[in-house]
C-alpha positions, 0 to 999 in steps of 0.5 A, spaced: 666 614 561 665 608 566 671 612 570 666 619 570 659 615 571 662 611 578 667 617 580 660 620 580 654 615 582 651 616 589 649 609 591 643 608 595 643 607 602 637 602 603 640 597 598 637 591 600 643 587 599 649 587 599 652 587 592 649 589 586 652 586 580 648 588 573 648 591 567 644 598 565 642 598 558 640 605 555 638 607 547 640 614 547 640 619 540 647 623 539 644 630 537 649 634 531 651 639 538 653 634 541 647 632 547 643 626 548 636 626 548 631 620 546 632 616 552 630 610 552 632 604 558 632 597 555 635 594 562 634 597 568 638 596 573 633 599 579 635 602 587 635 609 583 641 608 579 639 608 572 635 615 573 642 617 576 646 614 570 641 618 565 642 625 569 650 624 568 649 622 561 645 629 560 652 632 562 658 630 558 658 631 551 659 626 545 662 626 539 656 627 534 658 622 528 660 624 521 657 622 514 661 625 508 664 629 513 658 632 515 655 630 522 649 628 524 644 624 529 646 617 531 642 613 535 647 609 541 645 603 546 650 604 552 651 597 555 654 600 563 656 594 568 653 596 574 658 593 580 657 595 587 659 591 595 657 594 600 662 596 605 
């Protein structure tokens, strides 16, 4: 998921640095089909990114969890590293 997330991440052109080392933290609900909803940012990184991050997220699909071998809604906190140099 990282490798999906930086492979598709678009990185600001006005970054007011040159490194960006930080990490996102979102809450976020696994529905039963699969999709997220109940986002919740716990640590926001800022520039853009973490709106970016939520949108790539709305995107995949997750593996709802199982509870006697029905699935069901699970709540999850996502920690993504956020590590970004200027070139």
């Amino acid at each position: 998921m990282i490798r999906y997330l930086y492979e598709n991440i678009r990185w600001p052109s006005d970054l007011k640095g040159n490194v960006i080392d930080d990490i996102a933290m979102i809450s976020l609900d696994v529905r039963t089909d699969s999709l997220i909803e109940n986002i919740v940012y716990l640590k926001k990184v800022g520039y853009g990114i973490d709106e970016q991050i939520v949108e790539l997220l709305k995107r995949k699909k997750f593996i709802p969890s199982i509870q006697n071998n029905i699935p069901v809604k699970m709540n999850i906190i996502l920690s993504i590293p956020v590590q970004y140099r200027k070139k």
